[in-house]
N, C-alpha and C positions, 0 to 999 in steps of 0.2 A: 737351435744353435748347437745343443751338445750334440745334434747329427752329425754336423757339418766337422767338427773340433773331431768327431769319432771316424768318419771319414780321413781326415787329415793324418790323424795317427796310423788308420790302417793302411795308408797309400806310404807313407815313410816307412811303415815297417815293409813292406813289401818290397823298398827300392834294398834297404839294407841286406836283405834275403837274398839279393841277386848283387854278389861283388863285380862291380866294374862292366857290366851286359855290355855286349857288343862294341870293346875295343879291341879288336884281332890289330895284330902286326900285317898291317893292309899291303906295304911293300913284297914283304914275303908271302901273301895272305894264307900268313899259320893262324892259328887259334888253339886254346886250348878249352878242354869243358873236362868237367866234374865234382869234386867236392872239395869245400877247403875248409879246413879247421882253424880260428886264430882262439890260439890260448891264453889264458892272463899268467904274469910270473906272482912275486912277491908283491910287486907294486902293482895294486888291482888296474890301473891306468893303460897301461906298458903292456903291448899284446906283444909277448917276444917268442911266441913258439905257435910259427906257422905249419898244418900239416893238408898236403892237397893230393888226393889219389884223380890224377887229369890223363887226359889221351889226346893228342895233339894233335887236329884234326886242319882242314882245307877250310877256308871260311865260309864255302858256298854247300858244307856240308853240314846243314842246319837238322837235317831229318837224323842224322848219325848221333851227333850233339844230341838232340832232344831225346832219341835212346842210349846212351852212353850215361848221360845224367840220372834218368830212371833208372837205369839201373843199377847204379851207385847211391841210389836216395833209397832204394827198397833193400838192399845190400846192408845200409847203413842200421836202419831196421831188423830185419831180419836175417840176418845172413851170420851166424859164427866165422866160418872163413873170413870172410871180412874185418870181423875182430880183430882176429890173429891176428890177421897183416899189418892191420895199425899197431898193434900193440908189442910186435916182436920188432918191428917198425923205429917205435917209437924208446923200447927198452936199448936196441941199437946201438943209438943215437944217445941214449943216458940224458933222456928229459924226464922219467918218471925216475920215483916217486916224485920227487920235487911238484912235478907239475903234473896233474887226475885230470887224463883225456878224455873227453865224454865227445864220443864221436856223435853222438846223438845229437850236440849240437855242430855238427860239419853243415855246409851251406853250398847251394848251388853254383857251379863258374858255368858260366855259359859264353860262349865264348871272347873268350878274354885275352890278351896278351900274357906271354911268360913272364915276357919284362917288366911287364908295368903291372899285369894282375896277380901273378902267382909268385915270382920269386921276390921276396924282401930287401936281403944284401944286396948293395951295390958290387962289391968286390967278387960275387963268388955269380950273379948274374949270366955274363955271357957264359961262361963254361957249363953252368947247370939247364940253363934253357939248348945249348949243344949237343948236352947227355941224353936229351927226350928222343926217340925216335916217333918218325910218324905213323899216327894207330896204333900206336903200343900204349896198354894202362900201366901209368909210372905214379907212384909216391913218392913224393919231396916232402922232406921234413926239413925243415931249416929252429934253428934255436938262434938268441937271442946274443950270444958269445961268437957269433960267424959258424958257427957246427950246422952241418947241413949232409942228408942222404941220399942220395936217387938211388931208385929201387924199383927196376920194373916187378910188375906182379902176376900176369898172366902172361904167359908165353905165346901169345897166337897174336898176330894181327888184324887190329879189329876195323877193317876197311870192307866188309862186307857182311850181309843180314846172317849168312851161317858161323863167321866168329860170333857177332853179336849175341846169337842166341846159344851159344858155348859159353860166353862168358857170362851172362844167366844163369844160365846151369851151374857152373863154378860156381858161382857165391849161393844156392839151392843149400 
C-alpha cells in the first residue's frame, strides 16, 4: 500500500512540474514553451510574482518545444547569463529585495497558452501576449500590483536548428 500512496504522490508531483501541458491557443495554433517562475509574496499563499523566459512557437512544433525547453532547464542550471537576465529582469521591474528569486526553482511550459498559461493580469493580457513575437525568447515578469515587463532576450530567431544551437552557446 505505501507503494501505491508513493506512486500517487510522484504522479502529482509530476503533473505540478508541467504548468498547463498542451493547452496551445488552438484557433491561432500559437503555443508557447519555456520556464516559469511563480513566487510567494508576504502572504506564503498568494503567488503574485510570476516570472516566464517563453518562445512562442506553432503548435505542431513539438521537436522545437522540446529543445527550447532544455535548453532553458540547463540554462537555468548552469548558465550565469542566464542569471543576469532574470535578475537585471527582475531588479527592473522592482520585485527584489522584497521577493529572493530562486530561478532554480522556474518549471517547465510546454506548450501552453499566453492567455491562459503564462500571463496572470486580466487587464494587461491581450497587449502583453501581442508584445511576443514568434521564435523570439521573451521574459515576462508580471508582479502582483498590475506591473508587468516584456523583454526579449536574445536577438536571433529561433525558428531553426542553427539559431537553436546559437542560443545554446549564449547561455555556455
Amino acid at each position: 500500500m505505501k507503494i501505491f500512496y508513493s506512486l500517487i504522490v510522484l504522479l502529482c508531483l509530476s503533473f505540478f512540474n508541467v504548468s498547463n501541458a498542451g493547452n496551445c491557443d488552438v484557433e491561432n495554433r500559437i503555443c508557447m514553451c519555456g520556464m516559469q517562475y511563480f513566487g510567494f509574496g508576504e502572504i506564503p499563499i498568494v503567488r503574485d510574482i510570476r516570472i516566464n523566459a517563453v518562445v512562442h512557437v506553432l503548435d505542431g512544433d513539438k521537436s522545437k518545444c522540446k529543445r527550447i525547453v532544455n535548453i532553458l532547464n540547463d540554462a537555468k542550471i548552469n548558465s550565469e547569463t542566464y542569471k543576469t537576465f532574470i535578475t537585471n529582469h527582475t531588479d527592473e521591474l522592482q520585485i527584489t529585495p522584497t521577493h529572493d528569486v530562486d530561478i532554480s526553482d522556474m518549471r517547465m511550459q510546454w506548450l501552453v497558452s499566453c492567455t491562459t498559461g503564462i500571463v496572470k493580469d486580466p487587464k494587461n493580457r491581450q497587449k502583453i501576449c501581442a508584445d511576443i513575437k514568434p521564435y523570439t525568447l521573451t521574459l515576462i515578469s508580471e508582479f502582483q500590483d498590475g506591473k508587468y515587463l516584456v523583454e526579449e532576450i536574445f536577438n536571433e530567431t529561433l525558428n531553426n536548428e542553427s539559431s537553436l544551437n546559437k542560443l545554446e552557446e549564449f547561455f555556455k
